[in-house]
C-alpha positions as CSV (number, residue, x, y, z in Angstrom):
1,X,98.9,79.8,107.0
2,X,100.1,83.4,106.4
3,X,97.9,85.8,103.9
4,X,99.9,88.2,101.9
5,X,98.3,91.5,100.1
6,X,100.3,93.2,98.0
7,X,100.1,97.3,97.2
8,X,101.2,100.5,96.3
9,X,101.3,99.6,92.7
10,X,100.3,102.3,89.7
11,X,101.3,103.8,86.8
12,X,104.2,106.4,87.2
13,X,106.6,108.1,84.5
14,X,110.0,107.0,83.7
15,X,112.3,107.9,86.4
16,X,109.8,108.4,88.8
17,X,109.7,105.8,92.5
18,X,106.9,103.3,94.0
19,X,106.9,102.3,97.5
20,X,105.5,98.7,96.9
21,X,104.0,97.0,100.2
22,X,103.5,93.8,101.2
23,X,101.0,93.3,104.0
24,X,100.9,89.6,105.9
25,X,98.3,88.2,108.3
26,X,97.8,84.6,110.1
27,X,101.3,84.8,110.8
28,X,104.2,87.1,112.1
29,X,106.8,87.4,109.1
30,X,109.3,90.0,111.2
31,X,112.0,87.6,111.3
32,X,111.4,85.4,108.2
33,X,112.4,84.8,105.0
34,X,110.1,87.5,102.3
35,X,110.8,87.6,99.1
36,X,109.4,90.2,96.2
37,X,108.8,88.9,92.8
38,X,107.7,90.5,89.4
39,X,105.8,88.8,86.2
40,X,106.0,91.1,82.8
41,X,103.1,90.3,80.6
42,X,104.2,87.1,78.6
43,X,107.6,86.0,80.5
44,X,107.9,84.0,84.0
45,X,108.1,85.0,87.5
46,X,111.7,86.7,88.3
47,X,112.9,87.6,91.6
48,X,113.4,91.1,92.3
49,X,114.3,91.3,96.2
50,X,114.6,89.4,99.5
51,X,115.0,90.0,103.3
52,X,116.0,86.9,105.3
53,X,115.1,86.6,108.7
54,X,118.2,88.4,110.3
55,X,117.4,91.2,107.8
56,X,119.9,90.7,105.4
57,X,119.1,91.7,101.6
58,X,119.6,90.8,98.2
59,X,118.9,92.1,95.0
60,X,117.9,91.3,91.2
61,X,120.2,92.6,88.8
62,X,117.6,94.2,87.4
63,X,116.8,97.0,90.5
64,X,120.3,96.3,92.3
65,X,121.4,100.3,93.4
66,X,117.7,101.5,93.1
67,X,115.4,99.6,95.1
68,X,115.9,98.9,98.9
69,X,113.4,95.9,100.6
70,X,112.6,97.0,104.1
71,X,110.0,95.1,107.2
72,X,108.3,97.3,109.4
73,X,107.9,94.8,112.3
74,X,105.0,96.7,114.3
75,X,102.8,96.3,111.0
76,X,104.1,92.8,109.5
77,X,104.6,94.1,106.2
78,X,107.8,94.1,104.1
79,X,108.2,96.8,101.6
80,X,109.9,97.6,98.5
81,X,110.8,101.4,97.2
82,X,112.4,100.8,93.4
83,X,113.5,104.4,92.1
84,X,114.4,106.0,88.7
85,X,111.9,103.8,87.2
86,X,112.5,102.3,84.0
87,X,109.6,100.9,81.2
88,X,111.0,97.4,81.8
89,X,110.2,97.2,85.6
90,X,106.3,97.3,83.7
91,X,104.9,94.1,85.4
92,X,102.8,92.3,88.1
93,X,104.4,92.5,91.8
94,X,104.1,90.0,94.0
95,X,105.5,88.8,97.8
96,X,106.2,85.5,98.6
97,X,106.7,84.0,102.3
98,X,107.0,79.9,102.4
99,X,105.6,79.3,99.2
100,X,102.5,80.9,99.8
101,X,101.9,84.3,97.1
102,X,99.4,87.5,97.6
103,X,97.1,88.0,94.7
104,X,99.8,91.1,93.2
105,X,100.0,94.7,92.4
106,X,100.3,96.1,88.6
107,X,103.4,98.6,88.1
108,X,102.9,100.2,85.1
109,X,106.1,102.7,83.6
110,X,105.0,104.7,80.7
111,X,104.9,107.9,79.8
């Protein structure tokens, strides 16, 4: 069973860039499917960004041509940089690797 923590989250101006991070344990992840979600307060869980396991990537409409998912294979963690911000990416992050979900990290967008 793989753990997942989630980081890097905060509260940053409009137009301004987080380096989310998404740490896993009990289990290598570097050549599996990760995935990065996001939960605004009162609306469901939408998917922002995935790597498969031959590092291909996809992206949500709503960060596609600002965010970039990367996996840093010596540390098992998949990351997630979204830049130029917006008050709309305000919401709960969270990774996601076969089902199982880390507890989150709060991105806040405000000025």
């Amino acid at each position: 069973q793989v753990q997942l923590v989630e980081s890097g989250g905060g509260l940053v101006q409009p137009g301004g860039s987080l380096r989310l991070s998404c740490a896993a344990s009990g289990r290598a992840v570097s050549s599996e499917n990760v995935q990065w979600y996001r939960q605004a307060p009162g609306k469901g869980r939408d998917l922002v960004a995935v790597i498969g396991h031959l590092g291909t990537t996809l992206y949500g409409d709503s960060v596609k041509g600002r965010s970039t998912i990367s996996r840093d294979n010596a540390t098992n963690t998949v990351h997630l940089q979204i830049n130029n911000l917006k008050p709309e990416d305000t919401a709960i992050y969270y990774c996601n690797h076969n089902m199982c979900w880390g507890q989150g990290t709060q991105v806040t967008v405000s000025s």
